[in-house]
matplotlib code that plots the C-alpha trace (Angstrom):
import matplotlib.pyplot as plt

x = [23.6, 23.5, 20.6, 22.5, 23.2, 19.5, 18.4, 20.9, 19.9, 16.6, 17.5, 19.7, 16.9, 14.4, 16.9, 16.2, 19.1, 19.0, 17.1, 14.1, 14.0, 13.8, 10.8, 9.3, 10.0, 8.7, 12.1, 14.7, 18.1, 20.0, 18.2, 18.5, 22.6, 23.0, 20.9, 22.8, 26.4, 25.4, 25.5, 21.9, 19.4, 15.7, 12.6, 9.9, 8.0, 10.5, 11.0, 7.2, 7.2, 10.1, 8.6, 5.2, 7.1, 9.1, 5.5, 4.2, 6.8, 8.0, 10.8, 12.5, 10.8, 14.7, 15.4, 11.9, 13.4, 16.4, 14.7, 12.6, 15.1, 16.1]
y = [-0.9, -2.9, -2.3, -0.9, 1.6, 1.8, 2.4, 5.1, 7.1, 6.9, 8.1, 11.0, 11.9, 12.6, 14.1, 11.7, 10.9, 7.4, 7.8, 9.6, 7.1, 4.3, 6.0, 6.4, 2.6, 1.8, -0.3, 0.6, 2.7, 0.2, -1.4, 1.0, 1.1, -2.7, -2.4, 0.5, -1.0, -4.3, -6.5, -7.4, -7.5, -6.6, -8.9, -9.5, -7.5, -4.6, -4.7, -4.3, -1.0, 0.0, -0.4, 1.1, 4.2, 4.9, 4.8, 7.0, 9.6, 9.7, 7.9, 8.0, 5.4, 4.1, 3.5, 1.7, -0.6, -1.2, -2.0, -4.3, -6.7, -7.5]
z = [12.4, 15.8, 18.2, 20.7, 18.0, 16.5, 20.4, 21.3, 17.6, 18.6, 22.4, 20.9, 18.4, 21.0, 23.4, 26.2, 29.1, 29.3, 32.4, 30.3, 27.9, 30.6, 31.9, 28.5, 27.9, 31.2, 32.3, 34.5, 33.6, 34.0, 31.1, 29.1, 29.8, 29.4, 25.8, 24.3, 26.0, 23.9, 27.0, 26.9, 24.7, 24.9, 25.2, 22.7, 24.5, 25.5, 21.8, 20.8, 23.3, 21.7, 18.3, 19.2, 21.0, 17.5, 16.0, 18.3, 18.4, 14.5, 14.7, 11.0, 9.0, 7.8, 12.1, 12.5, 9.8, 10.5, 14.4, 12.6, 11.9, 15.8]

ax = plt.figure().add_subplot(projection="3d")
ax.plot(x, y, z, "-o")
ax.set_aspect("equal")
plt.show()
């Protein structure tokens, strides 16, 4: 699974627009867009929000390792 992938499960799982999960994520929409479209790729930050919102929220554990790897 790519991230883009891993990020828009985790989107469609919680039933978050993108613009929702932006907000969640504290980062723009266009963010969001250019991480699920593959064109960008997160920081090490964005990425340890990302991690700590799966934790948060109960994200399935097999998505929080397969995010792990990135």
């Amino acid at each position: 699974m790519t991230f883009a992938e891993i990020l828009k499960h985790i989107r469609m799982q919680q039933n978050y627009t993108q613009e929702q999960f932006a907000r969640e994520l504290n980062v723009s929409f266009s963010t969001i867009n250019r991480w699920e479209n593959g064109h960008t790729a997160p920081s090490g930050l964005a990425k340890m929000r990302l991690l700590e919102y799966c934790k948060k929220n109960c994200v399935n554990d097999e998505i929080l390792t397969e995010l792990s790897k990135y």
